[in-house]
C-alpha positions in Angstrom: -35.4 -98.7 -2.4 -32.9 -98.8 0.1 -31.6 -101.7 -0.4 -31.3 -100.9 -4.5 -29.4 -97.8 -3.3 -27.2 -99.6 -0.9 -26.5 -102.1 -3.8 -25.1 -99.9 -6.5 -22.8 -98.6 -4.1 -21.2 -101.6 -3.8 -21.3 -101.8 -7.6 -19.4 -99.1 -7.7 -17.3 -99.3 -5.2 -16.7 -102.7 -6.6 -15.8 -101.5 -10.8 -13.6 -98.4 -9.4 -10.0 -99.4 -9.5 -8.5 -98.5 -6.1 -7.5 -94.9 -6.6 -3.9 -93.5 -5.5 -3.0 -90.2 -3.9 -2.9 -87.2 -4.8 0.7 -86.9 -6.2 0.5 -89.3 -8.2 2.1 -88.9 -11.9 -0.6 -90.1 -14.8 0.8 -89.8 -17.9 -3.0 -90.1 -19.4 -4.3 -87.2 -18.0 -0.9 -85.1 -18.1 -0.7 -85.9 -21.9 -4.5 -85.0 -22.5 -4.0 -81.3 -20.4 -1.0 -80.5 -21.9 -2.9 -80.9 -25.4 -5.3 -79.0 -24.2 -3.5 -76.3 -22.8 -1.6 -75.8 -26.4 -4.6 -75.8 -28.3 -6.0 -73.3 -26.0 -3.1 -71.3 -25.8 -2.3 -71.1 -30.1 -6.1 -69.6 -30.4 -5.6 -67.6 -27.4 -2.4 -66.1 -29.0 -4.2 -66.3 -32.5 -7.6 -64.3 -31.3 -7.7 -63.1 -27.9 -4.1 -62.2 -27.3 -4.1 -59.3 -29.9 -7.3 -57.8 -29.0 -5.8 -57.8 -25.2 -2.5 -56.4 -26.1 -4.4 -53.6 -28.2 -6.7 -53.1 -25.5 -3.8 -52.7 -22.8 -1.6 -50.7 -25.2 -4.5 -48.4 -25.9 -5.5 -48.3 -22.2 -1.8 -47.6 -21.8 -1.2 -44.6 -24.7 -5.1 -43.1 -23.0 -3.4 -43.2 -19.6 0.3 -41.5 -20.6 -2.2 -39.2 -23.0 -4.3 -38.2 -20.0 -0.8 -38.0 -17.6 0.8 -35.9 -19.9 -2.2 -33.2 -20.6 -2.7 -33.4 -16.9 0.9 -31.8 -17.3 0.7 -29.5 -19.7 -3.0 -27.9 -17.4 -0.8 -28.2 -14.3 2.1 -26.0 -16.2 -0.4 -23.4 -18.2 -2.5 -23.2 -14.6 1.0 -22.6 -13.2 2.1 -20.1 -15.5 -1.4 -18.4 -15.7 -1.4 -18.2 -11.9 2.2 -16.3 -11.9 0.6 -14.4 -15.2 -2.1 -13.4 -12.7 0.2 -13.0 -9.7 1.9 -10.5 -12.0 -1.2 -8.4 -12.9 -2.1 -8.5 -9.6 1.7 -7.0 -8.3 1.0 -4.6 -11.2 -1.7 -3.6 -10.7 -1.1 -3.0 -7.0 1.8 -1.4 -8.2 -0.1 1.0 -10.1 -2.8 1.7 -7.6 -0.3 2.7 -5.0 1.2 4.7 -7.6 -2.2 6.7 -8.4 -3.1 6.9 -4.3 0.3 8.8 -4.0 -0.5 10.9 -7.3 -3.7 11.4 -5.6 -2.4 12.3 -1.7 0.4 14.7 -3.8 -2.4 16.4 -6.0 -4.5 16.7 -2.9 -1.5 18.1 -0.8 -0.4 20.3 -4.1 -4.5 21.5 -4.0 -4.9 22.0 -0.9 -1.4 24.3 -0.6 -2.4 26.4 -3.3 -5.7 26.8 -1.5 -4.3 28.0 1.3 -1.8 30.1 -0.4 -4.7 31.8 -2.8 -6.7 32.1 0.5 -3.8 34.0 2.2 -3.1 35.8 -0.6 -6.7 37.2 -0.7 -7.0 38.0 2.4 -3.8 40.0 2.1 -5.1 41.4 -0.3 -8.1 42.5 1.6 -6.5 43.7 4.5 -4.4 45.9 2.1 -7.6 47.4 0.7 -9.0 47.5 3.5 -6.2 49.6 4.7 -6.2 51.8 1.8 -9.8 52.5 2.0 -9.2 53.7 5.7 -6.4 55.8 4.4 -8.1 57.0 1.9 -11.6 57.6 4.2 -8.8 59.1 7.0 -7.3 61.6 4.1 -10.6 62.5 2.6 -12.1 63.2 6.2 -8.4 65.3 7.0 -8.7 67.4 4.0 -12.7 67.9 4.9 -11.9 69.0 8.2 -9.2 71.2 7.0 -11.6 72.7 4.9 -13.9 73.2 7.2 -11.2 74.8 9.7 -10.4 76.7 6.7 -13.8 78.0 6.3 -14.0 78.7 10.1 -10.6 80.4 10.6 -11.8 82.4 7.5 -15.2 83.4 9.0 -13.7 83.7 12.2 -10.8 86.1 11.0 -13.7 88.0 8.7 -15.3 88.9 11.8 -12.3 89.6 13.9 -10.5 91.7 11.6 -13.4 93.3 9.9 -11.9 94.3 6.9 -12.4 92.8 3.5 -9.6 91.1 2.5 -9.4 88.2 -0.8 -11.3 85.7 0.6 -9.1 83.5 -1.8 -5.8 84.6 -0.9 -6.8 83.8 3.2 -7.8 80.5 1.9 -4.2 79.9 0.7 -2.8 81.4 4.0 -4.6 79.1 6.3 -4.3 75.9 3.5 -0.3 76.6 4.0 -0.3 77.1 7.9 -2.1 74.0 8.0 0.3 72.2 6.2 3.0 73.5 7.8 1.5 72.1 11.2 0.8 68.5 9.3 4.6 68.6 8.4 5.4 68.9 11.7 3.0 66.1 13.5 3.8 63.5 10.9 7.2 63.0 11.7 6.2 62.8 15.3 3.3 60.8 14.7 5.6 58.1 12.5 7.8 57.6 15.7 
């Protein structure tokens, strides 16, 4: 078997025409590619070519699609983030504006507080001091009475004679008067 193997080597060897190098021209083979290549080439252009273009120009138009709605989100998210910047100034704005309403209402509510509160109590202390006047004026006129009633008694029994008990009563109401007059203006200094 060796030998058989070793013999159509030779064979072969022997029927090959001595090849030449690599560069060189054979007008056989080049004629036979280039036929090749243009047949393949004219149903390439006639089948494949169109449905590649399409498929490229549609990848394409998907691609500027996709580019240019990825623009329009960025501007709308741009525009709704200064929207929303805004509303957000606004309404910091407006809450600054209500704690200063507040802190003024408080202030304004806490003032008249204090001014009802000091009114009040002015008020108090002037009825309070009316009330003493008053209690210090009822409890002068009861003592005068009273000294009245004593100086009366004590004349009645002194003088022993009957005299209008009335008419002493407006003696000793006037004398006693008369002595009020004159403290008072001492009593104011």
């Amino acid at each position: 078997m060796n030998q058989l193997l070793a013999l159509l080597i030779q064979e072969h060897e022997a029927a090959a025409p001595p090849s030449g190098g690599l560069m060189d021209i054979k007008v056989n083979v080049m004629f036979w590619t280039l036929i090749i290549f243009l047949v393949l080439f004219w149903i390439l252009k006639a089948k494949a070519f169109p449905a590649i273009l399409g498929a490229v120009e549609a990848r394409e138009k998907a691609l500027q699609d996709a580019i240019d709605a990825a623009k329009r989100d960025r501007e709308e998210a741009a525009r709704l983030l200064a929207e929303h910047r805004e509303r957000i100034e606004a309404a910091r704005g407006e809450a600054q504006q209500l704690i200063a309403e507040a802190r003024q209402l408080g202030e304004k509510s806490r003032n008249d507080l204090l001014e009802r509160t000091r009114q009040e109590q002015t008020e108090m202390i002037e009825r309070a001091r009316r009330e003493i006047q008053s209690e210090r004026d009822r409890a002068i006129a009861e003592l005068r009475r009273e000294a009245v009633d004593l100086a009366i008694a004590g004349a009645t029994k002194v003088v022993e004679e009957n005299l209008d008990s009335d008419k002493n009563r407006k003696l000793v109401e006037s004398f006693l008067t008369s002595l009020s007059a004159e403290r008072r203006p001492s009593a104011g200094r």
